[in-house]
C-alpha positions in Angstrom: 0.0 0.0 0.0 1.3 3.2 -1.0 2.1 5.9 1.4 -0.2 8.7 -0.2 -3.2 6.4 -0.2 -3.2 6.2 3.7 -4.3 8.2 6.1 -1.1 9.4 8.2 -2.8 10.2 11.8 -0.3 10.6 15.0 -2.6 9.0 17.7 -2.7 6.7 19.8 -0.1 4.5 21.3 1.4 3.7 17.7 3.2 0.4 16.3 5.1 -0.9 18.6 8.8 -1.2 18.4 8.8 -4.9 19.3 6.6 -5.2 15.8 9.4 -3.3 13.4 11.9 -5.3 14.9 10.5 -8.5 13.7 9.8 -7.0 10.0 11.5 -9.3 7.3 11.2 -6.4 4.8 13.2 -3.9 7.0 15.5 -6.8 7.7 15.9 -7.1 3.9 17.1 -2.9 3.7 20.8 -3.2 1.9 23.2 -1.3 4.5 25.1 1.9 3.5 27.9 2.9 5.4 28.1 7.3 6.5 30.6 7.6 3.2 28.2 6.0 1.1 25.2 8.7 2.0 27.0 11.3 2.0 30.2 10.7 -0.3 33.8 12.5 0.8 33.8 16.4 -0.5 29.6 16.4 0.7 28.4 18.7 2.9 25.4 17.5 4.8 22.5 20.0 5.0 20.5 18.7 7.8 16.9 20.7 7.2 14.7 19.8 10.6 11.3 20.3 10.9 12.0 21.0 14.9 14.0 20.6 17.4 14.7 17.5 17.8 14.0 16.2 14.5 17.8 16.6 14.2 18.1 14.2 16.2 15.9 12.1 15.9 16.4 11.7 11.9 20.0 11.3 11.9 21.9 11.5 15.3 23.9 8.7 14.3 25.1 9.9 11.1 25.6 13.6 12.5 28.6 11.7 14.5 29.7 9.3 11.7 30.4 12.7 10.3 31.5 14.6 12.7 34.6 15.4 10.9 32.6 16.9 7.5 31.3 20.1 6.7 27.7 20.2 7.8 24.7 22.8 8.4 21.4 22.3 10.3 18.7 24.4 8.8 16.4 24.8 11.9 13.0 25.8 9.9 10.9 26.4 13.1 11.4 26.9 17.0 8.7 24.2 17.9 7.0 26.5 19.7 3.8 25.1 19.2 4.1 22.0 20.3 2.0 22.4 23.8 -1.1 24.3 23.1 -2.5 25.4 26.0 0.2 24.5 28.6 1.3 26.5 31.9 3.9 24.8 32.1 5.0 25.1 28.5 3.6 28.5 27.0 4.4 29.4 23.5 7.2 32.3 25.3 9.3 29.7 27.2 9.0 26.9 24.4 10.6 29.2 21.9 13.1 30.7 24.2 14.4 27.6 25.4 14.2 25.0 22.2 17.1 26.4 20.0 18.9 25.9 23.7 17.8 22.2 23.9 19.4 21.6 20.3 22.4 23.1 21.1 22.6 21.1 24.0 21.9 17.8 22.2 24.5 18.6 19.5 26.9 18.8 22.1 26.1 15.5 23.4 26.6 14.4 20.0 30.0 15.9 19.9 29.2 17.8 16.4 29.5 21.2 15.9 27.3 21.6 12.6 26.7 25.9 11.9 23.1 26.7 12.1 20.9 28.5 10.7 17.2 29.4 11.8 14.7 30.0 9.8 12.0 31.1 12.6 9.0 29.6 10.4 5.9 29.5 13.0 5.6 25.8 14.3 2.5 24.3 12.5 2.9 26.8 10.0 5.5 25.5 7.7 2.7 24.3 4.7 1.6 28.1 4.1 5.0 29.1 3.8 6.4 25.9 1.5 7.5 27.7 -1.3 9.2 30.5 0.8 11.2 27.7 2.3 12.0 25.7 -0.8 13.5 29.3 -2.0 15.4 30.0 1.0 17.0 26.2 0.6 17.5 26.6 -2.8 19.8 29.8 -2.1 21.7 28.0 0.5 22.2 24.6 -1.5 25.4 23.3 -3.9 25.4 20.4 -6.4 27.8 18.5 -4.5 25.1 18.4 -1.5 23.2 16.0 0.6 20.2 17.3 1.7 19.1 15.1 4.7 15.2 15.9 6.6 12.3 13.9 7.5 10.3 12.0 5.5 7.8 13.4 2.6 5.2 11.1 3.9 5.9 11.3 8.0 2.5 12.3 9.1 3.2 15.5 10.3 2.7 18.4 8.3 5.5 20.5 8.9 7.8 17.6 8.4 5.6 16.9 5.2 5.9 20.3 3.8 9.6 20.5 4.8 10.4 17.3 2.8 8.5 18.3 -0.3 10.9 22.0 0.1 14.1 20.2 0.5 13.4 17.9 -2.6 12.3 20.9 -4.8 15.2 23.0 -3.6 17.7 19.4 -4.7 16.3 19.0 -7.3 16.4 22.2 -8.6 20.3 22.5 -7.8 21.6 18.6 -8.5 22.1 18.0 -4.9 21.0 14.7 -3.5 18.6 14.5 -1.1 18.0 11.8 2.1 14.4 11.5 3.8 14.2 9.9 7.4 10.9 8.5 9.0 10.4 10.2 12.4 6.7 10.1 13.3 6.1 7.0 9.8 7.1 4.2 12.6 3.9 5.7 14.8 1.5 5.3 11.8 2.9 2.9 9.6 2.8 -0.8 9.9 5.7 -3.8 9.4 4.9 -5.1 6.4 2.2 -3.0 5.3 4.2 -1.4 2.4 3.8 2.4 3.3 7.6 3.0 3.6 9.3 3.3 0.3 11.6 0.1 1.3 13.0 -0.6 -1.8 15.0 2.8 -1.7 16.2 2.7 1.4 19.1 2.3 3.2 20.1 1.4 6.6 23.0 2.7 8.6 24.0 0.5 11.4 25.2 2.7 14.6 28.0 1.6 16.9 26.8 1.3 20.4 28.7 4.2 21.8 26.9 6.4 18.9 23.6 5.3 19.9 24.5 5.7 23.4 25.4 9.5 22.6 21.7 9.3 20.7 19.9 8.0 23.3 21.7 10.8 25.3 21.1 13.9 22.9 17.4 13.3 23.0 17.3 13.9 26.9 18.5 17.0 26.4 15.1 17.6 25.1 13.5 18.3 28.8 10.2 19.8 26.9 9.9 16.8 24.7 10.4 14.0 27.0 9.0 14.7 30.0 4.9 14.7 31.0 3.1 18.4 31.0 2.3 18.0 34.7 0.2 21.6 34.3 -2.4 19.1 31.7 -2.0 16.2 33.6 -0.6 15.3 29.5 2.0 12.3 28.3 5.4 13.4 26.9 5.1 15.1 23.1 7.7 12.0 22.7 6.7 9.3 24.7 9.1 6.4 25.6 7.2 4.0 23.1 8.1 6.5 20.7 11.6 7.2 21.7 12.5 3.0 21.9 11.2 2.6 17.9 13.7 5.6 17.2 16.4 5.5 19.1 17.7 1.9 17.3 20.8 -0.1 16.5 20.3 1.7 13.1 19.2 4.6 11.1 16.9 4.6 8.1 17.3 6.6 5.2 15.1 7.0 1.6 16.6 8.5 -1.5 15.0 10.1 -4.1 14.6 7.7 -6.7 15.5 10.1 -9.1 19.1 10.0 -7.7 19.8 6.1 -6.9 23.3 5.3 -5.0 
């Protein structure tokens, strides 16, 4: 079943990660090392919905790279992400998210330059071509262009994706989507993730470790809205079908490796 054809909703408890981890047709993904996805002389431009997305998406391959050229096009402060919180009010959420980031980078051990867009959070469909021009001015050929997934369920990550792949596309540079919130909707099996191009990039313990760390940086993410009484924006089901031995990557199957 294709992707388009299915309704993408975030709710509920999700697939479970005990489910993908027993899928024969993400067992059967063909491995790609970090040079492979992004080949010596490429800069990665790593264009994130929100904070966090960063890290979620690639963590792993931020560090496998650490030694490379790279930028992380933060396209929105997530300041939306706790409508009608005390705790969380739209002021502190976008004072103290870019802080979180840089936090979790740190963790990582990468020091990627960044640039922020300050797209309203929730907002980023309305202002898709805006954003696709921005990209397209900041974007070389020899580029790889790595965000969340065109068919993620979310709409900002949605709209982002569709952006980064016009901006590519328009400039030769290659482009990488991630699933972030597709393992919540999406089913083993069920043939909603573009599988066959794909590629999976095993992580060495101590780089998941620093993963696993990075996203705890994320205090507003990760931890219950005790002024709602409300679950994590991540919950932990959510963080254990991310934060795996590996990271999953499709390419545009315009531009095969």
């Amino acid at each position: 079943m294709d992707a388009v054809a299915r309704d993408r909703f975030i709710r509920g408890d999700g697939t479970a990660a005990d489910a993908w981890r027993g899928s024969a047709a993400l067992a059967g993904v063909a491995d790609a090392g970090a040079a492979d996805l992004a080949p010596p002389g490429a800069r990665l431009v790593v264009v994130a919905p929100h904070p966090d997305d960063e890290i979620l998406a690639c963590g792993g391959l931020l560090q496998l790279l650490a030694d490379r050229p790279s930028l992380l096009v933060a396209v929105t402060d997530g300041e939306a992400s706790h409508p009608g919180s005390l705790e969380w009010p739209v002021e502190r959420l976008r004072a103290m998210r870019p802080g979180e980031t840089e936090a979790a980078l740190a963790c990582l051990g990468v020091a990627p330059s960044v640039l922020r867009l300050g797209i309203p959070d929730g907002g980023v469909t309305a202002r898709e071509a805006e954003l696709a021009d921005r990209l397209a001015q900041l974007l070389a050929p020899s580029d790889v262009v790595l965000t969340t997934w065109r068919y993620d369920g979310h709409p900002d990550h949605e709209a982002t994706a569709r952006a980064c792949l016009a901006a590519a596309r328009a400039c030769g540079a290659r482009t990488l989507e991630a699933p972030v919130w597709g393992w919540h909707w999406s089913a083993p099996d069920d043939g909603a993730m573009p599988l066959a191009h794909a590629r999976r990039l095993a992580l060495p313990e101590a780089v998941l470790a620093r993963k696993r760390a990075a996203m705890a940086c994320f205090a507003s993410q990760v931890l219950p809205d005790v002024s709602r009484g409300a679950a994590p924006i991540v919950p932990p089901q959510a963080l254990e079908r991310v934060l795996t031995p590996f990271e999953l990557f499709f390419h545009d199957p315009a531009r095969p490796f």
